[in-house]
C-alpha positions in Angstrom: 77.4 40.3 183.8 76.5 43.9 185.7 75.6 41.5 188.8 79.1 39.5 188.7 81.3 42.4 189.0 83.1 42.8 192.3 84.7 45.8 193.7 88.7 45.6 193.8 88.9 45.3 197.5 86.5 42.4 196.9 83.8 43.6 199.6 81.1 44.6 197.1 79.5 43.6 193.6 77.1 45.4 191.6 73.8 43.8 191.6 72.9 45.9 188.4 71.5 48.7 190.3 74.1 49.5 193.3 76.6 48.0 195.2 75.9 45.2 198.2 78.5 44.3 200.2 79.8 40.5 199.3 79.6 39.5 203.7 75.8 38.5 204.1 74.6 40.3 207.1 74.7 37.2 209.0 78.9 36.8 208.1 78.5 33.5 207.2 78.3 34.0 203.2 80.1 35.8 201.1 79.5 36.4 197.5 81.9 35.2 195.0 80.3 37.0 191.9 77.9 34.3 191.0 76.8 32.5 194.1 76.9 32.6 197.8 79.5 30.4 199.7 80.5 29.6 202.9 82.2 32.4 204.4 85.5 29.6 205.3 84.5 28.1 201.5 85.0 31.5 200.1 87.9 32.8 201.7 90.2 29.5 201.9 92.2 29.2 198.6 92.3 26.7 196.4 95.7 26.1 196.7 97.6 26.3 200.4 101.4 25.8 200.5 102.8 22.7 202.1 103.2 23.9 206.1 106.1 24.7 206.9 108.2 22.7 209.7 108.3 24.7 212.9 111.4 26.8 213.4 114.1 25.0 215.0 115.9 26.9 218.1 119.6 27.4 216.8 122.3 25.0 217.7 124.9 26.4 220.3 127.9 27.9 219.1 131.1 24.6 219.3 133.1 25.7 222.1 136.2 27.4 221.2 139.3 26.5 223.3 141.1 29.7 223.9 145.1 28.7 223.8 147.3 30.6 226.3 147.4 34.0 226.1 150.6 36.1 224.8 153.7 36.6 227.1 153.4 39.9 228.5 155.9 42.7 226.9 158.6 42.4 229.6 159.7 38.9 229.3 159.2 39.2 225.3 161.8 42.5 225.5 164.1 41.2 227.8 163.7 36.9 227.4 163.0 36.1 223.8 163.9 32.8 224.9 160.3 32.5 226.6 157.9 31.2 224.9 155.3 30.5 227.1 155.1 31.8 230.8 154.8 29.2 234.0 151.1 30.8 234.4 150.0 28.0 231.6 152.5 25.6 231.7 154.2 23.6 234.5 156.7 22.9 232.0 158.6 26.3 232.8 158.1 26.5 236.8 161.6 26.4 238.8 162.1 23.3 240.7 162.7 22.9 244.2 166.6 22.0 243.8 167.6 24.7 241.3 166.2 27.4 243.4 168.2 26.1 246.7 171.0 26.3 244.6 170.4 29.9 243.5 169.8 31.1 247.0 172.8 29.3 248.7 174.8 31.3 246.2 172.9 34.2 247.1 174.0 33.5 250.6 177.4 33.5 250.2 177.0 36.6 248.3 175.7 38.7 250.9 177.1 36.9 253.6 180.6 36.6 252.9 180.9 40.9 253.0 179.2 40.9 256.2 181.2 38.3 257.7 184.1 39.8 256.9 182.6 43.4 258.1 181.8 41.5 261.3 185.3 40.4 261.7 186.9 43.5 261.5 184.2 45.1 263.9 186.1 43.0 266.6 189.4 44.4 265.8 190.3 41.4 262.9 190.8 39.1 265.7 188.3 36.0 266.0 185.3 36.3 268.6 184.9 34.1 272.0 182.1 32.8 272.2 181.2 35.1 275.2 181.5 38.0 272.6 178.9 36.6 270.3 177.1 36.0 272.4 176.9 39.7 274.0 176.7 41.1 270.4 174.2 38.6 268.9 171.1 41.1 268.9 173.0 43.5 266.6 174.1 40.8 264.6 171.3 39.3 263.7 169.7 42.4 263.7 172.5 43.3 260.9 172.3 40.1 259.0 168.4 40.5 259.1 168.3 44.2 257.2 171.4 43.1 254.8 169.0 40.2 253.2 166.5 42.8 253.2 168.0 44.9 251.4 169.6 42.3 249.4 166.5 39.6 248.2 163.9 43.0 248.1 166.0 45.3 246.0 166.8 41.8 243.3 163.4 40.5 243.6 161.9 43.7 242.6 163.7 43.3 239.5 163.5 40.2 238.5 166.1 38.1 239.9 169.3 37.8 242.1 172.2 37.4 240.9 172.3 33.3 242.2 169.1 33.2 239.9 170.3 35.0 236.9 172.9 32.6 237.4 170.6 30.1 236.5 168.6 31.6 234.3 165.5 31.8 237.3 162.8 35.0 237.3 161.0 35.6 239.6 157.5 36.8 238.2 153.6 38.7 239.7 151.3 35.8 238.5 148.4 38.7 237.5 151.0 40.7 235.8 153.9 38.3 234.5 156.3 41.0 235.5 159.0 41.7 238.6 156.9 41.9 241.8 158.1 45.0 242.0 159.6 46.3 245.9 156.2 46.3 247.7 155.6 42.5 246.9 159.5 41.8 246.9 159.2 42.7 250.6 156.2 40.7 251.6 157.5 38.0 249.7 160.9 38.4 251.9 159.0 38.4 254.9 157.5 35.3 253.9 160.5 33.7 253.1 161.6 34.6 256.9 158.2 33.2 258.3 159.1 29.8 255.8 162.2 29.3 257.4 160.4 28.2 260.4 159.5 24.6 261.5 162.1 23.2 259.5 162.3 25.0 256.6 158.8 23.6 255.7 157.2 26.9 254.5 160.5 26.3 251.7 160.4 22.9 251.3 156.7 23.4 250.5 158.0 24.5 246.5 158.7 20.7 246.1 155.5 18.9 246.6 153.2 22.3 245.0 151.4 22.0 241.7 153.3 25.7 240.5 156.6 25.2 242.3 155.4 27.9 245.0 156.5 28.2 248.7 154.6 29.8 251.2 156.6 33.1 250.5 155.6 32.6 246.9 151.7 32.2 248.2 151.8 35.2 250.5 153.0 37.3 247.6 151.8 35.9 244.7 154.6 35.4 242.7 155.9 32.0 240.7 159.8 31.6 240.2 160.1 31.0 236.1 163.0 29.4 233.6 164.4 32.3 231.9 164.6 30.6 228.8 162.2 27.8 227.0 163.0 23.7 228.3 
């Protein structure tokens, strides 16, 4: 029985007198306590687990499609009526009709006062053509820094008062706010540079996919419903 003990680690036995190591020196035995075997004999067990299927690489993550984002503070403080801006919907983007009826009434608004201004400059008495003529540089010159003044300072804060009229915001499309004055002017001077070959640059808002004229493209901006449709 001395000569079938094996050492714990299984690399010796006793043979009764010291211990061999259970590797024959060759390595291809090994003792198993009472024979020699087969080095792949002794060391395979008798029992191997079924094999296992290879690991599968893991199945993409279902695509997740983000809904609009939230209205941004401004229009939820000062138009609860919004519910979703015209950056995600074409649902809420001023048409082409509404917003030449907001600026015609803007036009008498700011015309009208200058007209009458105008009038009086020539002592209340109605020009000859001869005088307009002489005077038109200053006039236009005048009429020119009034709607300045006029579309830039209401822009800048949202709306004129022919577009609050009809509910009509004019909006940044990166920040869903008033353009503020910086992009109120460009956006003027694009409305000036529309008005050229026929009013095209304006008519443009009719036939574009966001309602936007070529003042609207120059200065990034989209003109909005005030209220949900």
């Amino acid at each position: 029985m001395a000569g079938h003990q094996l050492s714990p680690d299984g690399n010796y036995y006793w043979d009764g007198a010291q211990w061999q190591p259970t590797l024959s020196p060759d390595g291809h035995y090994r003792w198993n306590g009472s024979a020699w075997e087969p080095v792949q004999a002794a060391t395979e067990p008798a029992w191997l687990p079924p094999p296992q299927p290879a690991p599968q690489p893991p199945e993409p993550e279902p695509r997740i499609e983000v809904p609009p984002g939230p209205i941004s503070p401004w229009i939820a403080a000062n138009y609860p009526g919004v519910k979703q801006t015209a950056r995600y919907s074409g649902t809420f983007y001023a048409g082409f009709w509404i917003r030449f009826a907001a600026i015609f009434i803007d036009g008498l608004i700011y015309g009208i006062p200058i007209a009458v201004l105008l009038f009086f400059s020539f002592g209340g008495q109605t020009p000859t053509q001869d005088e307009l003529s002489s005077r038109s540089l200053p006039l236009n010159l005048i009429s020119l820094i009034a709607g300045a003044v006029y579309f830039t300072v209401f822009w800048s804060t949202g709306a004129t008062p022919g577009m609050r009229l009809f509910r009509l915001r004019v909006l940044d499309v990166d920040t869903e706010e008033p353009p503020g004055v910086g992009k109120a002017l460009l956006r003027y001077v694009g409305y000036l540079l529309s008005t050229f070959c026929c009013y095209i640059g304006l008519i443009w808002a009719a036939f574009d996919s966001r309602k936007q004229g070529w003042h609207d493209k120059l200065a990034n901006t989209v003109v909005v419903y005030a209220s949900g449709r």
